[in-house]
N, C-alpha and C positions, 0 to 999 in steps of 0.2 A: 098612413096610419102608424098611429105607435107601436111598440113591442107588449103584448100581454104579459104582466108580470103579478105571481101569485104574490098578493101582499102577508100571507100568512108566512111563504118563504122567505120573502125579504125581510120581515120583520126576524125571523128567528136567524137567518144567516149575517144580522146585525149583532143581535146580539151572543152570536158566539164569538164574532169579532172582538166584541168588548170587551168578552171575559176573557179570551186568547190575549189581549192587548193586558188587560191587569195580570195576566199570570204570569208575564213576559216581565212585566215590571215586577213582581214581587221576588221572580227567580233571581233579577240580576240586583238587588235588594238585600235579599238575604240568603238565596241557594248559593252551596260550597257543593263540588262537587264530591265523589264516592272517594275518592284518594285523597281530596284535603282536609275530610272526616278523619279518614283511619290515619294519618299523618299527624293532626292534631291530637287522634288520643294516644298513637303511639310515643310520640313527646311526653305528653301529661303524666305517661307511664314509665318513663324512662326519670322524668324530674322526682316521680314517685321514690324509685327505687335508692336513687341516688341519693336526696334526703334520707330515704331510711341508713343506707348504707353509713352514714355521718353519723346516726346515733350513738349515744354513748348510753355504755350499763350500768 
């Protein structure tokens, strides 16, 4: 005899796989992590100042 196997759980333990499977693609896609955020605006903010710093009156 086979294994009893709840098809309502299989079915939903499918599809969390799925969407674990696209979320894994969309992280390494487009996810920057927590440091390379504050990295890049600490830049953005540093080019800020520095252009200002150049102004003339």
């Amino acid at each position: 005899m086979g294994k009893v196997v709840s098809l309502r759980a299989a079915r939903k333990a499918k599809d969390r796989a799925e969407r674990r499977a696209e979320a894994d693609a969309n992280a390494a896609k487009f996810g920057r992590t927590k440091a390379e955020r504050h990295r890049q605006t600490a830049e953005a903010e540093k080019a800020r100042r520095d252009l200002d710093g150049h102004e003339r009156s």
